[in-house]
C-alpha positions in Angstrom: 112.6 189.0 146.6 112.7 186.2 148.6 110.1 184.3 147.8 111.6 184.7 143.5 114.8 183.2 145.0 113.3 180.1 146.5 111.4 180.1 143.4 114.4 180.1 141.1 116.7 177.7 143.6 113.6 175.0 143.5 112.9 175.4 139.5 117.2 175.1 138.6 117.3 172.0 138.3 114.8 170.8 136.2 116.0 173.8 133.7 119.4 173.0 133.9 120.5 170.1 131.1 120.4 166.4 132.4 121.9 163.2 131.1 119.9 161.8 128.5 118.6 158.2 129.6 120.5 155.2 127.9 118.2 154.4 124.7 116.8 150.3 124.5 118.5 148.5 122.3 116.6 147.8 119.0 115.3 144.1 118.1 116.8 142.3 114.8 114.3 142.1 112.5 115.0 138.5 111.9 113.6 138.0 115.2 110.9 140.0 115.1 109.7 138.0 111.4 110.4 135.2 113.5 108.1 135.9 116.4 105.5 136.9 114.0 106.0 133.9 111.5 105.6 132.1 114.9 102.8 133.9 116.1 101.6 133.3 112.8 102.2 129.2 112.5 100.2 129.0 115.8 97.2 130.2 114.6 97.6 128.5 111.4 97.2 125.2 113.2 94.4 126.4 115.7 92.6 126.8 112.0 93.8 123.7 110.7 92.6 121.9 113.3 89.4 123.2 113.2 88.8 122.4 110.0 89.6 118.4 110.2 87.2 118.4 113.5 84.9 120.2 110.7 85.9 117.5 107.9 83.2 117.5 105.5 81.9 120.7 106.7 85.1 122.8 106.7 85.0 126.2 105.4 87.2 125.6 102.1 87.9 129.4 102.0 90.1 128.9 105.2 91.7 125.7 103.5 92.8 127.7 100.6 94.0 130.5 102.6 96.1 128.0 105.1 97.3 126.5 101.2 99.2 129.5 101.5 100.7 129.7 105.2 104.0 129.9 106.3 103.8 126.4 107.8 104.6 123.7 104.9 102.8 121.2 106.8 99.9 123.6 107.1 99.7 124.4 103.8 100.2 120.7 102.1 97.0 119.4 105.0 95.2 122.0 104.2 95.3 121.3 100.3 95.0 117.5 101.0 91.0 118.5 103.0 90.3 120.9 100.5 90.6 118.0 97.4 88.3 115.6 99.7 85.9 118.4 99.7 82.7 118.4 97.4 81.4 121.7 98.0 81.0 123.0 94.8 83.8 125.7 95.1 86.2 123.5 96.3 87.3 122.5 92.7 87.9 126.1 92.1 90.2 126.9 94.9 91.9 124.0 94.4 93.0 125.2 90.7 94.5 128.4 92.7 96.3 126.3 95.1 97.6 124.0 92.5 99.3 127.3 90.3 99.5 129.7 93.2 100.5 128.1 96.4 104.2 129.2 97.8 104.7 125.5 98.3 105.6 122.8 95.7 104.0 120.1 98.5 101.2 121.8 98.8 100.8 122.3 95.0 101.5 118.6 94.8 98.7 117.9 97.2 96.6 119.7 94.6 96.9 118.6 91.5 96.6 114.9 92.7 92.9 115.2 93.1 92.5 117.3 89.8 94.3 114.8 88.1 91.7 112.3 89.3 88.6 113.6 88.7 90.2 115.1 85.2 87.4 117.9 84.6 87.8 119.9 81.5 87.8 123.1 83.3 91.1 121.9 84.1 92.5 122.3 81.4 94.7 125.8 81.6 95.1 125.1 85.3 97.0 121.5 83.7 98.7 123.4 81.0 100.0 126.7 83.0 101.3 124.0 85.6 104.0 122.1 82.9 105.9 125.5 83.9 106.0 124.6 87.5 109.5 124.3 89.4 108.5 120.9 90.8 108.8 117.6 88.5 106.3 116.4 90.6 103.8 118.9 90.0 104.9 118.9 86.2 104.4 115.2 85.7 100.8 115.4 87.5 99.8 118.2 84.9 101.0 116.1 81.8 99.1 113.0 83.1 95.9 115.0 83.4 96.8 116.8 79.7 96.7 113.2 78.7 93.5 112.7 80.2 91.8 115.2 78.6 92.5 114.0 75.3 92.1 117.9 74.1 94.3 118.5 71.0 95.1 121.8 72.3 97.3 120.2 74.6 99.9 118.7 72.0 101.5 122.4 71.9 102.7 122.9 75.7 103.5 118.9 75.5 105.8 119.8 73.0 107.2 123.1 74.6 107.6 121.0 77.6 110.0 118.1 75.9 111.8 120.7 73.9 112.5 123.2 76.1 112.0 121.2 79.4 114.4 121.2 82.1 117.2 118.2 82.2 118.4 118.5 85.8 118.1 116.1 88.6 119.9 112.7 89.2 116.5 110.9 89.0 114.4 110.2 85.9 112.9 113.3 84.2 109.2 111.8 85.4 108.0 115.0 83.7 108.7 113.7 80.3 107.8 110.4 80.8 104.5 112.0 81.2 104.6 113.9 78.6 105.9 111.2 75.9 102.8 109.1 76.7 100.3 112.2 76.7 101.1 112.5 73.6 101.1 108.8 72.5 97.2 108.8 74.1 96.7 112.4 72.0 97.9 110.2 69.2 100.1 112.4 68.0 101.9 110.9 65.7 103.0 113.5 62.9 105.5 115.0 66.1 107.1 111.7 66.2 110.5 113.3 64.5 110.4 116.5 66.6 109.9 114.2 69.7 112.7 112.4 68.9 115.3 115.1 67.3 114.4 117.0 70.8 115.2 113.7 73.0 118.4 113.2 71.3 120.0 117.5 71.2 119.0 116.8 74.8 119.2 113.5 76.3 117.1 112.9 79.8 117.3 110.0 82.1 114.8 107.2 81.9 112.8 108.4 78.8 113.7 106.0 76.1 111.5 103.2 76.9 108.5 105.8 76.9 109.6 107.3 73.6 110.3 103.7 72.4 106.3 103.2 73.4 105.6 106.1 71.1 107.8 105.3 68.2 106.1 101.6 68.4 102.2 102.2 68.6 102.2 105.4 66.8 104.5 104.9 63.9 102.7 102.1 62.0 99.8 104.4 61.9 101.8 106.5 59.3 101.8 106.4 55.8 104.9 104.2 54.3 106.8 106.5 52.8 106.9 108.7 56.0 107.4 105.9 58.4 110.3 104.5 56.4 111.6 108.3 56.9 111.1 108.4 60.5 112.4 105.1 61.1 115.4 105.8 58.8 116.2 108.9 60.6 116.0 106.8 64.0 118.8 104.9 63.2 121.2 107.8 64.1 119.2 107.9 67.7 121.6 108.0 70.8 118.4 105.3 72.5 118.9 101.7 72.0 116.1 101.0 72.6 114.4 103.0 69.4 117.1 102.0 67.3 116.4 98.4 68.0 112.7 99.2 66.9 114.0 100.8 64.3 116.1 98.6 62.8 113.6 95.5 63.3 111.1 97.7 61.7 112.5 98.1 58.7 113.3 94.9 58.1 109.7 94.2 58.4 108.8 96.9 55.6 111.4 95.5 53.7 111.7 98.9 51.4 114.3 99.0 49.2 115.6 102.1 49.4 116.6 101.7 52.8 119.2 99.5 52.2 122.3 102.2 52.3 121.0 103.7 55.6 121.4 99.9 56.9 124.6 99.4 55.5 126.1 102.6 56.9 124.8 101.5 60.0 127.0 98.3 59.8 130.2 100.2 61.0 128.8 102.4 63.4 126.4 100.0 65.2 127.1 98.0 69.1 127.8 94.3 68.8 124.4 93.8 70.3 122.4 95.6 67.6 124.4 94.9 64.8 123.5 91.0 63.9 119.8 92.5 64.1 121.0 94.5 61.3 122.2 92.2 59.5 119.3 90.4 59.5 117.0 93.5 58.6 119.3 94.2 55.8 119.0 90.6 54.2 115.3 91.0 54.6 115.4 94.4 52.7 117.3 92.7 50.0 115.0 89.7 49.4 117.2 87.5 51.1 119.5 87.8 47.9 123.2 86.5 49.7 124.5 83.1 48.2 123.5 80.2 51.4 126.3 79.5 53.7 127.9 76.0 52.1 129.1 74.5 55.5 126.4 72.7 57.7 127.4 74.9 60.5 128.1 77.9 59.1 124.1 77.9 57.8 123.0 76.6 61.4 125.2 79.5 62.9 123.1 82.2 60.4 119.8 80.5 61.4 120.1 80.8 64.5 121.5 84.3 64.6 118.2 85.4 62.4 115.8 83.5 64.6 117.2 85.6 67.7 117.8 89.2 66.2 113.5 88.1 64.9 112.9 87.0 67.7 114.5 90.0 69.8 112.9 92.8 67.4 109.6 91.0 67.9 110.3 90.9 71.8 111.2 94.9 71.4 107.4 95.9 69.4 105.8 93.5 72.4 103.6 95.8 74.1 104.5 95.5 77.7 101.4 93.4 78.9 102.1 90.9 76.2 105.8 90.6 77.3 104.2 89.6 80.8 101.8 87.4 79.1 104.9 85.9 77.2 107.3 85.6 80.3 104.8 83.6 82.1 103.6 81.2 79.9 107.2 79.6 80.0 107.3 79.6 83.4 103.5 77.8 83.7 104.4 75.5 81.8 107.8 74.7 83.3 106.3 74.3 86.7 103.9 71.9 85.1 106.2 70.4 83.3 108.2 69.7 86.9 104.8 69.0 88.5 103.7 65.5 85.9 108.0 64.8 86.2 107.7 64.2 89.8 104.3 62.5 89.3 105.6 60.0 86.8 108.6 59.0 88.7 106.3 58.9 92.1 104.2 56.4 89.9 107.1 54.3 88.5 108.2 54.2 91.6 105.3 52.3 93.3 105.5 50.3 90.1 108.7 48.8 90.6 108.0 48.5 94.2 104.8 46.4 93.4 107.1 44.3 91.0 109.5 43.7 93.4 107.1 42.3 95.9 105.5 40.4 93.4 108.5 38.6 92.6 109.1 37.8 96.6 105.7 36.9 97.6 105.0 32.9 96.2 102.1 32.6 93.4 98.9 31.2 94.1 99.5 27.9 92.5 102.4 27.5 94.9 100.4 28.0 97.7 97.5 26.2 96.8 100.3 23.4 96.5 101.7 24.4 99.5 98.3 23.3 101.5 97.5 20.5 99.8 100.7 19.1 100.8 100.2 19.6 104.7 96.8 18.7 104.2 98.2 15.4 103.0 100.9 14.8 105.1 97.7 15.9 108.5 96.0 12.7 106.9 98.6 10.3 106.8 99.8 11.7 109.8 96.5 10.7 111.7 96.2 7.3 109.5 99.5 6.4 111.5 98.2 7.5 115.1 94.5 4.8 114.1 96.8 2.2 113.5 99.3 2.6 116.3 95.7 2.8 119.0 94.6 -0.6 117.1 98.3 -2.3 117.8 98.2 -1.3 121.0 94.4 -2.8 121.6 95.6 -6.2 120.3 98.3 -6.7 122.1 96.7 -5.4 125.2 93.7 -8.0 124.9 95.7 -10.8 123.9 97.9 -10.6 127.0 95.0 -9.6 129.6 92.4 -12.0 127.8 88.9 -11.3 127.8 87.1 -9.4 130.4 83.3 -8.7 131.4 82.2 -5.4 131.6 83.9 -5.0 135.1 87.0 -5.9 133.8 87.0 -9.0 135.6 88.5 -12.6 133.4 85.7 -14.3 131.8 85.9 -17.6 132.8 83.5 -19.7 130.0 83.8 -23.7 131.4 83.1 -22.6 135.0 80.2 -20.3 134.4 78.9 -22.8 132.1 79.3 -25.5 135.0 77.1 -23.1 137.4 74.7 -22.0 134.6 75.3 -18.5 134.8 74.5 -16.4 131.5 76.2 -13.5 130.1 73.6 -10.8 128.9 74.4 -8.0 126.3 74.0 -5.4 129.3 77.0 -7.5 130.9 75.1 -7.7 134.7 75.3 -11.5 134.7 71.7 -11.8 134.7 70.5 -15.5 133.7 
């Protein structure tokens, strides 16, 4: 009985109800994606690393699985290795990068190298990226389209100017590409759509491509549809493609088009509208009476020779507008160049006239000498006859000597029978 007591006293309190302990407090998710996307990273760039020590050796499944990690940096270096790869399925995971990546830098990194190398396999991986969400990755695609020179490609060129985005502050890049894609596709017969689509919905920095277009591709159509196209361009919201326009049709000259000029008289800028004046006379054969004042004609010549001369500078291609631009400027600079040479030369010449015209002739100097050569003699003439003087009067007031300069006395040595030799000694 006892022994059940002692029992039951030690047992009651683990029976009886406790507290419950105080529960931990959960962790955010946010932190635990964190610590994972962390955990994650870190590994990322152990594997990254790897692969550059690898370089050409680097496993390019890895590369295309990092083209997908959480890291952007990872992912854009790990598409970058995997384009400068040439294992042989390094192409192909480089198409899945290019459409599948999570990242538009690392999607970027992609299609650069595809572009490059512009293999026809390719070609959907080019076309399914004209969807993508980056311009950047959109205007690579186009450019490679356009390398391909596939027809197949003029549809989703279209679809992209149509229906393309028109959003950013920049220049659509996008349709740049595009617009000369399908200049190198020659497509010319989508020359209206292009252009209706351009002007329903305007982007930034696209008319001197679709300009480009309008200029190579339109001549290559037959007359009666360029002078459509060209007639229908008139209404375009570019300048720059109504200029072509406009100078254009003056060039065909086609009669017909004559109203579409002259309604374009009121509604065209000051700039453009003296080139349609011009376009217009040339449409009509030139037909307007001649200004009678001197002026007034040298006013409408020179109005014509500038609106020609600007719809001519328009059609230049733009290599031939370099060419053009720096022909003027050789030739000024060589112009400057034999300026400063000729007056450097007529400089010395006047400096060698002057000093001819200071310095005496020759004849002067020759004169000059003869002179002092003259006036030496008679000069020394003078000094003989003064010596000779001075000798006569010297002997006639000494008297005669012997050769010691003693007086010759002639009766006394006559007297002592002396005689005078011609050695002057006195010898007998």
């Amino acid at each position: 009985m006892i022994s059940m007591r002692l029992l039951e006293f030690c047992l009651l309190p683990l029976l009886s109800p406790q507290s419950p302990a105080p529960a931990a407090t959960p962790t955010p998710p946010e932190v635990v994606a964190a610590a994972a996307t962390e955990t994650a990273q870190g590994g990322d760039r152990e594997q990254l690393l790897a692969a550059e020590q690898a370089g050409a050796n680097a496993d390019a499944k890895v590369l295309r699985q990092l083209a997908d990690s959480t890291d952007v940096a990872v992912a854009a270096r790990a598409a970058w290795l995997l384009g400068k790869l040439n294992q042989p399925e390094a192409e192909t995971l480089l198409r899945e990068v290019a459409t599948g990546s999570p990242h538009a830098a690392a999607r970027l990194q992609a299609m650069q190298p595809l572009t490059q190398k512009a293999q026809a396999a390719s070609f959907a991986t080019a076309v399914e990226a004209l969807a993508d969400a980056d311009v950047g990755v959109r205007t690579l695609a186009a450019q490679l389209l356009g390398k391909l020179r596939r027809p197949a490609a003029v549809a989703p060129l279209m679809a992209r100017i149509e229906r393309g985005e028109r959003t950013g502050d920049g220049p659509a890049t996008d349709l740049q590409a595009a617009l000369l894609a399908l200049h190198d596709l020659g497509a010319g017969d989508q020359l209206l759509r292009i252009a209706t689509a351009l002007d329903d919905r305007p982007a930034i920095g696209v008319g001197p491509a679709l300009t480009w277009c309008f200029q190579e591709l339109s001549p290559k159509l037959d007359p009666k549809t360029q002078t459509t196209l060209l007639v229908a361009a008139l209404d375009h919201r570019e300048p720059l493609l109504r200029r072509y326009a406009i100078g254009r049709l003056g060039e065909l000259a086609v009669p017909s088009t004559a109203n579409a000029l002259e309604g374009r008289l009121a509604k065209e800028t000051a700039e453009l509208r003296p080139l349609v004046e011009v376009a217009l006379a040339q449409v009509r054969g030139d037909d307007k009476p001649p200004p009678s004042d001197e002026m007034e004609r040298a006013l409408a010549n020179a109005k014509s020779l500038m609106a020609g001369a600007r719809a001519r500078w328009d059609r230049m291609p733009l290599q031939d507008r370099v060419i053009a631009t720096t022909i003027p400027v050789s030739l000024l600079l060589v112009l400057m160049l034999a300026g400063r040479l000729r007056r450097r030369r007529a400089q010395a010449v006047t400096a060698a006239a002057t000093v001819a015209l200071v310095a005496p002739s020759e004849e002067h100097l020759e004169q000059m000498a003869a002179e002092a050569e003259a006036e030496a003699e008679a000069m020394a003439a003078a000094a003989d006859a003064e010596l000779a003087t001075d000798d006569e009067v010297f002997e006639q007031e000494a008297g005669e000597t012997d050769g010691w300069g003693e007086p010759v006395d002639a009766e006394a040595d006559a007297e002592a029978g002396e005689y005078v030799g011609e050695d002057g000694f006195g010898r007998r």
